[in-house]
Backbone as a ProteinNet text record, in pm:
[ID]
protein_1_A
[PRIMARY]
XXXXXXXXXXXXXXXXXXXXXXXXXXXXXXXXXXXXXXXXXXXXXXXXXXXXXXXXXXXXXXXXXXXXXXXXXXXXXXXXXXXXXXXXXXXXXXXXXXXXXXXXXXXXXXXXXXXXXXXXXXXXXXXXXXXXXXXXXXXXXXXXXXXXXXXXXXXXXXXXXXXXXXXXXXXXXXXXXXXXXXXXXXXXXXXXXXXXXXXXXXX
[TERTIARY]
-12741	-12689.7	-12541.8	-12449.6	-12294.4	-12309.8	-12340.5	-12287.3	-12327.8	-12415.4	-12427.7	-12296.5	-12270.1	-12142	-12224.5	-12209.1	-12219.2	-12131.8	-12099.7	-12037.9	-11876.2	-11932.3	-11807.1	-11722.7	-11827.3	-11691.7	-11642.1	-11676.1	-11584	-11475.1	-11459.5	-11389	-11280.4	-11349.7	-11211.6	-11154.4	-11209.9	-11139.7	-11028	-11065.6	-10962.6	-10873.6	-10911.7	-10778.4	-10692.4	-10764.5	-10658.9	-10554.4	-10634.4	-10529.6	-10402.3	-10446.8	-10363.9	-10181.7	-10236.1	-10073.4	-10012.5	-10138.6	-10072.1	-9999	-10045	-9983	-9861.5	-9874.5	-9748.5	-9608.4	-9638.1	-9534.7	-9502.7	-9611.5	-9518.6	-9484	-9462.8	-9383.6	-9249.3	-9241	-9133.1	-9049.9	-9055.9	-9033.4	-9015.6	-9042.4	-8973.4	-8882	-8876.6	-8754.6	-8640.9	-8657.8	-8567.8	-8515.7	-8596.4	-8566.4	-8463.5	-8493.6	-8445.6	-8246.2	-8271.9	-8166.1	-8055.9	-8095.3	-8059	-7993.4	-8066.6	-8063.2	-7926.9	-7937.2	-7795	-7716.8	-7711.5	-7582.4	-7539.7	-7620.2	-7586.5	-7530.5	-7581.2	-7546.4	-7400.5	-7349.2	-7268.6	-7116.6	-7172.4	-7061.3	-7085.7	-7157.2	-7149.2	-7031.5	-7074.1	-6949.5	-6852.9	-6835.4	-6670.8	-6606.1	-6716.5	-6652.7	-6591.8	-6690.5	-6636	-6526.4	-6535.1	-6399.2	-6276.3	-6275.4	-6183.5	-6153.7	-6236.7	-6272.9	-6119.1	-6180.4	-6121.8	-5940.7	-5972.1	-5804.2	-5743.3	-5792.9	-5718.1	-5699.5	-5764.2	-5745.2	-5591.6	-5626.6	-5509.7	-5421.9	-5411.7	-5296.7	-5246.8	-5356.8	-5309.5	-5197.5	-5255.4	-5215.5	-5077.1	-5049.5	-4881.9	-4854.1	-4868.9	-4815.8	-4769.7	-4858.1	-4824.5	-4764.8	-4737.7	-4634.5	-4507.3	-4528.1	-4369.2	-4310.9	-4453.2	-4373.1	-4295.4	-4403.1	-4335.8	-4185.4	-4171.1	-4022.6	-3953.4	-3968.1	-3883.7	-3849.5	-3924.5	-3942.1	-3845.5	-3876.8	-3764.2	-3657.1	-3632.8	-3474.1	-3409.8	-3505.7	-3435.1	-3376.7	-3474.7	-3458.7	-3330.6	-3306.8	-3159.5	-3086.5	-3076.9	-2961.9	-2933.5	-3003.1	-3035.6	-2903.7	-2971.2	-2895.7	-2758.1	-2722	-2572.6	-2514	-2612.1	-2535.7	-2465.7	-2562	-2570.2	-2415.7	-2411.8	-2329.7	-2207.9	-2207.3	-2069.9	-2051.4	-2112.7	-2077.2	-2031.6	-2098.3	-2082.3	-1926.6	-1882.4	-1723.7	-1658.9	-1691	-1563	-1582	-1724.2	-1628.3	-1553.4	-1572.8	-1479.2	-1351	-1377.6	-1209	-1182.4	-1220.6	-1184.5	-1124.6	-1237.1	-1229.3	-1072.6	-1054.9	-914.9	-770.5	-800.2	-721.4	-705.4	-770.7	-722.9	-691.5	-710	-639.8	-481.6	-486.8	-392.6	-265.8	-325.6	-228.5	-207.8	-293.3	-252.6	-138.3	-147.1	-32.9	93.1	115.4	209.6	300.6	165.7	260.3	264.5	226.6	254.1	408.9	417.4	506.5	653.6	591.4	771.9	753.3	700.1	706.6	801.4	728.8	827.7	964.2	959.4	1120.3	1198.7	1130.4	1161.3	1234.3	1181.4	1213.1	1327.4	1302	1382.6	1543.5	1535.9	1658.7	1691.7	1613.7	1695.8	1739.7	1645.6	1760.3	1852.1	1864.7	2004.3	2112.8	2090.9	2213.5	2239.5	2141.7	2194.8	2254.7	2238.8	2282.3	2397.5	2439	2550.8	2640.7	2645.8	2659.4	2735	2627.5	2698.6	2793.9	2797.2	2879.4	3033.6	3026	3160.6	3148.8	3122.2	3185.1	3248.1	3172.1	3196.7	3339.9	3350	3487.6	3598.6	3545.7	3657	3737.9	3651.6	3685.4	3735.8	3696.2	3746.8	3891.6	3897.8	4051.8	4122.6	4087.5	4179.7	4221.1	4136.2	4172.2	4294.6	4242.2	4369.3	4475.7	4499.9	4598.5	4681.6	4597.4	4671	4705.9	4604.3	4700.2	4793.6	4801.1	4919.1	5025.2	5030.7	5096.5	5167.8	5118.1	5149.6	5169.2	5145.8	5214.2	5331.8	5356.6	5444.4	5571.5	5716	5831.5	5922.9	5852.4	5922.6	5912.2	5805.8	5784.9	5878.7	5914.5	5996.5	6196.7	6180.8	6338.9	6411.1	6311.6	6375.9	6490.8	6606.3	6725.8	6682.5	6722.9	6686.9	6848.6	6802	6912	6950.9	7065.2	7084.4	7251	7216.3	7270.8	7389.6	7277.2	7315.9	7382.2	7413.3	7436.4	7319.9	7316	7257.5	7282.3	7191.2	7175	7187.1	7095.4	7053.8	7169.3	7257.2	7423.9	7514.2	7514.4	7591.2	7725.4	7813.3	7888.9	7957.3	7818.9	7857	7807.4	7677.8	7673.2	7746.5	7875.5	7905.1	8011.1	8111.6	8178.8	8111.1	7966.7	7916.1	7848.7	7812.3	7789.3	7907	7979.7	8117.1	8181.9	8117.7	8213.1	8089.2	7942.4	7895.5	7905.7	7906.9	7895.8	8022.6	8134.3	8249.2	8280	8382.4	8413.7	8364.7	8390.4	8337.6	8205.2	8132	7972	7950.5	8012	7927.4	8046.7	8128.5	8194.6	8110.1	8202	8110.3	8073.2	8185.9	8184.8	8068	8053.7	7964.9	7845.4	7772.9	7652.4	7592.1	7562.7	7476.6	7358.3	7237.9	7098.7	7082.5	7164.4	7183.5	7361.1	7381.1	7538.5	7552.1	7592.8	7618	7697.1	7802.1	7913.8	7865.2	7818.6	7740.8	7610.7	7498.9	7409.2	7260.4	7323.9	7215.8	7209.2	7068.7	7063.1	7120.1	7200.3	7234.8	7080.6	7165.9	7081	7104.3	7026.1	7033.7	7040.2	7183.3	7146	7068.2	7000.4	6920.8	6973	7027.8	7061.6	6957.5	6855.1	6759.7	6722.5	6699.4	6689.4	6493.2	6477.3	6303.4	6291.2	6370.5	6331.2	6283.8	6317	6320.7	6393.5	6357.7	6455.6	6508.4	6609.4	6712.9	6607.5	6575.5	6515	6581.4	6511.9	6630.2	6554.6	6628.4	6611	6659.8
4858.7	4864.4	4885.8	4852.5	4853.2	4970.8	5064.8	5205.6	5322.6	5248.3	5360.3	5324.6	5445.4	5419.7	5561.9	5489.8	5568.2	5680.1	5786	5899	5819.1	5682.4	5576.8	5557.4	5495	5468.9	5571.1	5682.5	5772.8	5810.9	5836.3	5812	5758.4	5631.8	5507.1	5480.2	5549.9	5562.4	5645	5760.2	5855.2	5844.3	5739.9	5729.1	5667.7	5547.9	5436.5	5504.8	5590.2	5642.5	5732.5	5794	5852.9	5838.4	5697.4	5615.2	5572.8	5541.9	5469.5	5583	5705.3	5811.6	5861.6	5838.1	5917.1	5777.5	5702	5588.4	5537.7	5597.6	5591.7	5720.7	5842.1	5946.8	5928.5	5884.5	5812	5707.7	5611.6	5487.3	5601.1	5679.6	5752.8	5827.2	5869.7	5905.2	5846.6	5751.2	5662.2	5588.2	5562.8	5531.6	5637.7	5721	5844.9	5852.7	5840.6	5855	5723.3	5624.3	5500.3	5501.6	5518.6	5560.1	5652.4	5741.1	5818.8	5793.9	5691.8	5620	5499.2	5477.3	5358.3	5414.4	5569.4	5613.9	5670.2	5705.1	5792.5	5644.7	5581.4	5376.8	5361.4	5353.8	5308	5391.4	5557.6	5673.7	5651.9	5619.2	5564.1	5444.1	5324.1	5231.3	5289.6	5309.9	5335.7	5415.1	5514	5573.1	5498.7	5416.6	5319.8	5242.2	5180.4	5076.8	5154.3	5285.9	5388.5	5364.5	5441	5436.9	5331.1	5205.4	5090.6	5081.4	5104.7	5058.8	5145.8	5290.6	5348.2	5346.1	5289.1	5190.4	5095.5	5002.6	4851.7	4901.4	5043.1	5069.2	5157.4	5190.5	5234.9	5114.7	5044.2	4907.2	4831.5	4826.9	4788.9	4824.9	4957	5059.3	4986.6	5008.6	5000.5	4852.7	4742.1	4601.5	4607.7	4630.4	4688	4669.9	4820.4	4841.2	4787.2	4739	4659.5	4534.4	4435.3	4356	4400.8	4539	4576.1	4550.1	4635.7	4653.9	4508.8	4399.2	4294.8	4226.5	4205.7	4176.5	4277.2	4380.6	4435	4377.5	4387.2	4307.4	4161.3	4105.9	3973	3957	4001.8	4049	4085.7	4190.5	4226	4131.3	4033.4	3925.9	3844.3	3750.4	3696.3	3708.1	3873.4	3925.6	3938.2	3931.7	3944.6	3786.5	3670.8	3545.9	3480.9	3535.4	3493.9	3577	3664.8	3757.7	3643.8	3666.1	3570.2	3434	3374.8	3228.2	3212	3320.3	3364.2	3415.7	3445.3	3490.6	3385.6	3265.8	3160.2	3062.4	3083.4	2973.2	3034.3	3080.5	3235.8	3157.6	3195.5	3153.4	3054.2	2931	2784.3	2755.2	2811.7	2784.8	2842.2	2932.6	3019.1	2968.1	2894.1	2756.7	2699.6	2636.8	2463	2510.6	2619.1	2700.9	2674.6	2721.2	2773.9	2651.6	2547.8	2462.1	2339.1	2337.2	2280.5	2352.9	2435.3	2548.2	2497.4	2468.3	2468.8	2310.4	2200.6	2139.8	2107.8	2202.7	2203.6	2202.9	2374.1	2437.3	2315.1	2262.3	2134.3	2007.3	1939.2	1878.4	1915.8	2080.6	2104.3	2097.9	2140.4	2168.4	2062.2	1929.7	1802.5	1739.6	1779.8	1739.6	1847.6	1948.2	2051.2	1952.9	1959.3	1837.6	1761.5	1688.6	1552.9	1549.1	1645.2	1690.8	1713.7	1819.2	1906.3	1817.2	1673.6	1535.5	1452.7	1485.5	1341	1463.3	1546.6	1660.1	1649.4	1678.1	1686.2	1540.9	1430.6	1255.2	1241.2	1301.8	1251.5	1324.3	1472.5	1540.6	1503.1	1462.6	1356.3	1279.2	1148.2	1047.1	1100.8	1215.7	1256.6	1295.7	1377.4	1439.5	1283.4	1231.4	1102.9	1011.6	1059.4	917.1	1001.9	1141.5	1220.5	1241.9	1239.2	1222.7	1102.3	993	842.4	854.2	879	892.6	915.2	1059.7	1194.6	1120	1032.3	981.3	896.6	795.1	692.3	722	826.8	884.7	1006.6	1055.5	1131	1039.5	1180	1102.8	1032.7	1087.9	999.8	885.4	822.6	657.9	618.6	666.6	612.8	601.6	690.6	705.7	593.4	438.7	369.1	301.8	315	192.1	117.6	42.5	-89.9	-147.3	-255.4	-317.8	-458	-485.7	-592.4	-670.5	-796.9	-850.4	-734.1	-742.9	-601.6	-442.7	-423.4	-315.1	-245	-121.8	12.7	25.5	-21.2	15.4	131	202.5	330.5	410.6	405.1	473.8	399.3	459.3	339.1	352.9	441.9	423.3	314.5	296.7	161.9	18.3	53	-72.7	-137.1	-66.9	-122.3	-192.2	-183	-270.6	-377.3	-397.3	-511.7	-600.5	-548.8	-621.1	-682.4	-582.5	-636.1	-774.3	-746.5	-931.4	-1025.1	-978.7	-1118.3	-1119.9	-1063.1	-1089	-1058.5	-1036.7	-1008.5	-919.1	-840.2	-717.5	-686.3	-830.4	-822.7	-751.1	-825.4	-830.9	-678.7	-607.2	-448.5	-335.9	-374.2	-274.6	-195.3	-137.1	-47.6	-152.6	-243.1	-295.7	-417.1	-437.5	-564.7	-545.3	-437.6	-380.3	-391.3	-542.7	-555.8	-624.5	-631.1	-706.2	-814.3	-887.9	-972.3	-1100.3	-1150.8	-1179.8	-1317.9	-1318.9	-1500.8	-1535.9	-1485.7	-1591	-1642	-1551.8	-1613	-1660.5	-1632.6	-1700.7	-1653.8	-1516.1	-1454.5	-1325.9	-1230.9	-1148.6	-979.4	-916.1	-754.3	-706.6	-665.3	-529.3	-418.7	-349.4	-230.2	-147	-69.2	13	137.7	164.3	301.6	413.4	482.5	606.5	693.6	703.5	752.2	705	746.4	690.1	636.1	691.4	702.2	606.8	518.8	395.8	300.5	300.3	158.7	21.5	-62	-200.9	-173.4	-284.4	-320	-427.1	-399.8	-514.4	-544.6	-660.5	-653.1	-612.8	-577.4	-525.6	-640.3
1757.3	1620.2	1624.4	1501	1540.9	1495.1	1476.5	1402.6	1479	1611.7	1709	1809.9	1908.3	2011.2	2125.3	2190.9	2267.4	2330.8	2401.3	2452.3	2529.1	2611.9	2629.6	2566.2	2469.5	2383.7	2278.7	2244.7	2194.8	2280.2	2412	2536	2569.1	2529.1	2552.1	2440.6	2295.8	2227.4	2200	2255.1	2238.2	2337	2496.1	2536	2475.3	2422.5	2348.8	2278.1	2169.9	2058.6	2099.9	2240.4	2240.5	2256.1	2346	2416	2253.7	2166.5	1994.8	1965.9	1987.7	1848.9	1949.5	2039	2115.7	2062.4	2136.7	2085	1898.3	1821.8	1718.5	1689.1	1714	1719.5	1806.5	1881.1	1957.9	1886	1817.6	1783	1615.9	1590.2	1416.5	1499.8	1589.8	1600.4	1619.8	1709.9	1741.3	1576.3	1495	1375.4	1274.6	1306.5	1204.6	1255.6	1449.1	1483.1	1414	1448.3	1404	1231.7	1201.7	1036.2	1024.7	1051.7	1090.4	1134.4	1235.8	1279.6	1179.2	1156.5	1029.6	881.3	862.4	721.6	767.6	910.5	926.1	966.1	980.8	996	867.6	792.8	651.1	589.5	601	494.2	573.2	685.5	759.4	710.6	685.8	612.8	486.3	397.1	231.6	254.9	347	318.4	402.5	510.7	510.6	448.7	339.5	206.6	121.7	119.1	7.1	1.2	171.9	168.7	213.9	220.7	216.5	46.6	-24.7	-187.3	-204.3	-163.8	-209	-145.9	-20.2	39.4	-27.3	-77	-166.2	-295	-344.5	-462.6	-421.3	-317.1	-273.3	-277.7	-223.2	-117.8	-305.3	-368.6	-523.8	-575.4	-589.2	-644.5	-592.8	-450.2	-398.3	-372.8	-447.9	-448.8	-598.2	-710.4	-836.2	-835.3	-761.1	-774.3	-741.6	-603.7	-544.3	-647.5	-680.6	-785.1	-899.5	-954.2	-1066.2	-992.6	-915.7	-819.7	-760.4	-778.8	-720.3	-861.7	-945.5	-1095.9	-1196	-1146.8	-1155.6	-1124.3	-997.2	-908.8	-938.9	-962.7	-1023.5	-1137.4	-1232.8	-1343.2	-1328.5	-1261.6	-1217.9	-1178.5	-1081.4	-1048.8	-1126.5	-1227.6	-1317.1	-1432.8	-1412.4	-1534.9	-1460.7	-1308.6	-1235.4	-1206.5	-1204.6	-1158.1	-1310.6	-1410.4	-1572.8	-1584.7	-1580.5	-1571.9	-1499.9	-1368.1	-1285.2	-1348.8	-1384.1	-1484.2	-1584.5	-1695.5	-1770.6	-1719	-1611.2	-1600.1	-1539.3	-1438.9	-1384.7	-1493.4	-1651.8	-1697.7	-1772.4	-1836.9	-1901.2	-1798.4	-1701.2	-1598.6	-1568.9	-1580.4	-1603.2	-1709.2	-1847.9	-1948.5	-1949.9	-1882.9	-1915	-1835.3	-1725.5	-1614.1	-1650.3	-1790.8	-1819.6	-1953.9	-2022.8	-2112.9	-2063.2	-1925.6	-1890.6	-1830.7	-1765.1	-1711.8	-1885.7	-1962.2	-2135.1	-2134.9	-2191	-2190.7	-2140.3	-1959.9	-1856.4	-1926.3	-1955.7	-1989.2	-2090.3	-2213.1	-2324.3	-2306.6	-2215.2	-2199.4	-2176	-2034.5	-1988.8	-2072	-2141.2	-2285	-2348.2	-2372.8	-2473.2	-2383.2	-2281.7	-2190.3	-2145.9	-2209.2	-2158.5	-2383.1	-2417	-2564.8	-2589.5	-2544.8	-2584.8	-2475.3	-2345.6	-2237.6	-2336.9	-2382.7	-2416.2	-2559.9	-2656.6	-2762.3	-2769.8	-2639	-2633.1	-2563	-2462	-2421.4	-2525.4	-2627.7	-2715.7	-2797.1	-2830.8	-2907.2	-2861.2	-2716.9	-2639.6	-2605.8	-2615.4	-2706.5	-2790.1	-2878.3	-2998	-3045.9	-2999.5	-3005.3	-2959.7	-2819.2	-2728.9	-2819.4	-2873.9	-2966.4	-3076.5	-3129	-3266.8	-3221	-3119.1	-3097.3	-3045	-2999.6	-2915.8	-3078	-3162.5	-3271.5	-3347.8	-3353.2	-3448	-3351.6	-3248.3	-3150.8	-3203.6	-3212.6	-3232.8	-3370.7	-3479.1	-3585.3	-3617.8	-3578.4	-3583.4	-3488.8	-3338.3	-3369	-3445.8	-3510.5	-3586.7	-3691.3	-3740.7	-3866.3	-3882.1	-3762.9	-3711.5	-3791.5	-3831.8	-3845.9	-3745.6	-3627.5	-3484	-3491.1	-3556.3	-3512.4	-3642.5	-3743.3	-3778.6	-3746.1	-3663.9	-3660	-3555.1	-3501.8	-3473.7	-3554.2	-3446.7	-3582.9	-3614.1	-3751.1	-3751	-3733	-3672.4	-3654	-3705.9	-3735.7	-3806	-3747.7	-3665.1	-3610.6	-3508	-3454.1	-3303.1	-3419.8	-3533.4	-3576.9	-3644	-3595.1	-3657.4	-3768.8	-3897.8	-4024.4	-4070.3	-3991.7	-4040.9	-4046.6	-3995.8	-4030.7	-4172.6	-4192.3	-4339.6	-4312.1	-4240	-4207.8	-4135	-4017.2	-3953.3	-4048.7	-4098.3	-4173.5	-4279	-4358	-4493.1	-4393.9	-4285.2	-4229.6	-4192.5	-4127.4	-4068.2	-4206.4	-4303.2	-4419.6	-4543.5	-4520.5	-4569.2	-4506.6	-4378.8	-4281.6	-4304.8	-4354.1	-4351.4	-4514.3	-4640.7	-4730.8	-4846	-4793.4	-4811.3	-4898.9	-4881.5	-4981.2	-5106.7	-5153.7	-5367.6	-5376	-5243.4	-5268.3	-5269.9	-5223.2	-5222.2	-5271.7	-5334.5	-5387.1	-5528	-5593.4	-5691	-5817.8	-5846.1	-5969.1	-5933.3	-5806.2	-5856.4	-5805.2	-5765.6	-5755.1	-5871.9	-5898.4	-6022.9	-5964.8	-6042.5	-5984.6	-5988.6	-5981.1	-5880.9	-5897.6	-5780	-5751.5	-5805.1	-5932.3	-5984.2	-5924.1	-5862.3	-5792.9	-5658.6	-5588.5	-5453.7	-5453.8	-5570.7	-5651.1	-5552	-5507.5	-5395.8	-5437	-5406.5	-5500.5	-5369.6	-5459.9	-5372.9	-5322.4	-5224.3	-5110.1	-5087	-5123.4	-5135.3	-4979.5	-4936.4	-4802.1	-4806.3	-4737	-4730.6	-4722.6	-4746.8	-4728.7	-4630.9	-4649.2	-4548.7	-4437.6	-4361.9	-4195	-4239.6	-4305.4	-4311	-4427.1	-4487.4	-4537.1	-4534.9	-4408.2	-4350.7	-4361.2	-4373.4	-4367.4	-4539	-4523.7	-4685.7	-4704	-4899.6	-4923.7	-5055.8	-5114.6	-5211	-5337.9	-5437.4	-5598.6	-5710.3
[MASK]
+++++++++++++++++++++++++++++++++++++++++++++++++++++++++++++++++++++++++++++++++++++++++++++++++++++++++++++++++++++++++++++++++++++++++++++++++++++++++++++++++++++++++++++++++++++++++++++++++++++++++++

């Protein structure tokens, strides 16, 4: 019958079991240890997990700033390269002024020459013409003799003898100083008394 066993096999049963129960008491431990090495690498990870985060989060912090601090500088730049073009640009205006300017002066210091040129001309000519006038109207140019058949008029002393021989005594005495001579049928001449008369013409 299966439900009888004989004294054997209770025997070989209990050897069997025994090698089973020893080896899984063996094999939980070995498990338990295991387990612990794995829970004790796991809390080493997370907490290397950990402080890498709060590494990431310095490491963030201090890109942040940097980032501000470059973005400053940036800026300064910006506001110091924007100055020097303004002052570059200031300063080329302020060249092209100056050389407009010598330009002008320039200009002007050639129409004052040429102003002050034709000025001392034109004075030249003005004094050279009143020179010539002032001569020519001077009483010097008149005090040449006039002369009349080689005698000096302008003396009446000498002239009433040299007019007396060409037109004979009658003609110029007192009584016949009339306007004009019926007997010689030619009209009297008058002598100058003044040197500044000039020639005898007749009346």
């Amino acid at each position: 019958m299966p439900n009888v066993h004989t004294l054997r096999d209770i025997e070989n049963r209990g050897v069997v079991e025994g090698p089973l129960s020893k080896h899984t008491s063996s094999g939980n431990r070995l498990g338990s240890i295991r387990e612990s090495e794995l829970e004790k690498a796991l809390r080493g990870n997370i907490k290397t997990a950990s402080d890498i985060a709060n590494d990431y989060k310095d490491l963030q912090d201090i890109y942040l700033e940097r980032v501000k601090d470059f973005n400053h500088k940036v800026m300064e730049l910006d506001k110091k390269l924007a100055k020097e073009d303004i002052i570059e640009v200031l300063q080329k205006v302020i060249s092209e002024k100056d050389h407009h300017l010598q330009d002008a002066n320039a200009r002007l210091e050639k129409a004052l020459s040429e102003k002050d040129s034709l000025l001392h001309e034109a004075n030249t000519r003005i004094k050279k013409h009143l020179a010539s006038f002032e001569k020519k109207t001077s009483p010097d140019s008149f005090e040449t003799p006039q002369v009349i058949g080689g005698t000096d008029i302008s003396n009446t002393t000498l002239a009433l003898p040299h007019l007396r021989s060409i037109t004979g005594p009658e003609a110029i005495s007192a009584g016949n100083l009339t306007p004009y001579n019926e007997e010689k049928n030619i009209p009297n001449y008058k002598i100058p008394l003044n040197r500044n008369q000039g020639y005898a013409f007749p009346i």
